[in-house]
Phi, psi and omega in degrees: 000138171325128159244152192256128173218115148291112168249104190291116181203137187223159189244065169185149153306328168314310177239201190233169182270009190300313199313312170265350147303290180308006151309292145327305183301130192093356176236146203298137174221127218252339199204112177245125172265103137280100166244133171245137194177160175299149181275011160351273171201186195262357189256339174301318211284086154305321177290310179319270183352302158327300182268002147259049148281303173275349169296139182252174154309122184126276192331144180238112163247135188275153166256155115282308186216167178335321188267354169294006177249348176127184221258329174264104198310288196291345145299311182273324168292012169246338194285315205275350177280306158303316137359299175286322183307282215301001192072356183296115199254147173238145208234144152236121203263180218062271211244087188330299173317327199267059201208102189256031179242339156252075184236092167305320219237026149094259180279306131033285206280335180274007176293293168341297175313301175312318177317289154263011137312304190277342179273318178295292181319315200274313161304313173296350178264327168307305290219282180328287203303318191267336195291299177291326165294308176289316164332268180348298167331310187264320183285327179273000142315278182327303196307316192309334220236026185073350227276156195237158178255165158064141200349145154304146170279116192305109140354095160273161206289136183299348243243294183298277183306338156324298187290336179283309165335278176334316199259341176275346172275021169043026160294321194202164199275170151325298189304311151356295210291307177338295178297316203265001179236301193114010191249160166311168154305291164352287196289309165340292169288018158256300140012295183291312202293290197308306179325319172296322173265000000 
């Protein structure tokens, strides 16, 4: 006999599934999978594994929506074309269409379904493709316009270079400097460094 599977999935401990558990309601479900893990990829998801070990021909598993199956679009058009290969129907409650156990119109409708699986795939990687061209963009704006990137360069204290004079004219040791500025070794030689360059 046919089973009904919810698959539940957040990618932290931190956050929580009710939303999506509450989705759920009102609808027969034989078996709900909780997982928490990365949208990475599908070979990390032990419980995803698990619960298609057990799926038959017949079987349906529900989302809520797409990226619960993950985060990479061309991953997920291989999972759910395997899903399908397996007789195995998928339902995305979010997105109706995406639902191949409600294809009246047989092959027609799960043509439809594919269809606009891969048209969702081809957008979110265009979305991916252009969100890093402009990052680039915009950092080689910046660069262009001077903007200097990544921590500031700490000031040095005037006090340290007074005293660094002092220890490279061999008047006084590291340790001196150490004392009389209040800093580590550590910082002294970082310190030195920046002066040199």
């Amino acid at each position: 006999m046919a089973k009904t599977f919810a698959y539940i999935r957040v990618s932290t401990r931190e956050q929580n599934e009710n939303r999506q558990l509450d989705s759920l309601q009102g609808l027969k479900i034989d078996e709900i999978i909780v997982e928490k893990a990365s949208g990475k990829n599908f070979t990390g998801r032990a419980k995803y594994q698990e619960m298609k070990s057990q799926l038959r021909a017949g079987d349906l598993v529900i989302v809520k929506s797409i990226d619960r199956f993950g985060r990479n679009y061309a991953q997920i058009c291989k999972e759910w074309e395997s899903l399908v290969n397996m007789g195995v129907d998928i339902q995305v409650l979010d997105m109706p269409i995406l639902n191949t156990r409600d294809n009246q119109n047989g092959l027609t409708g799960r043509l439809i379904t594919d269809i606009v699986l891969k048209l969702l795939g081809y957008v979110a990687e265009r979305e991916r493709d252009n969100i890093k061209t402009r990052q680039r963009e915009g950092i080689d704006s910046a660069l262009a316009r001077g903007v200097k990137f990544g921590r500031p360069t700490a000031e040095i204290p005037k006090d340290f270079i007074r005293c660094y004079e002092l220890y490279k004219q061999g008047l006084i040791k590291v340790k001196d400097v150490m004392s009389m500025c209040n800093i580590k070794r550590s910082t002294f030689f970082k310190y030195a460094q920046s002066i040199k360059s």
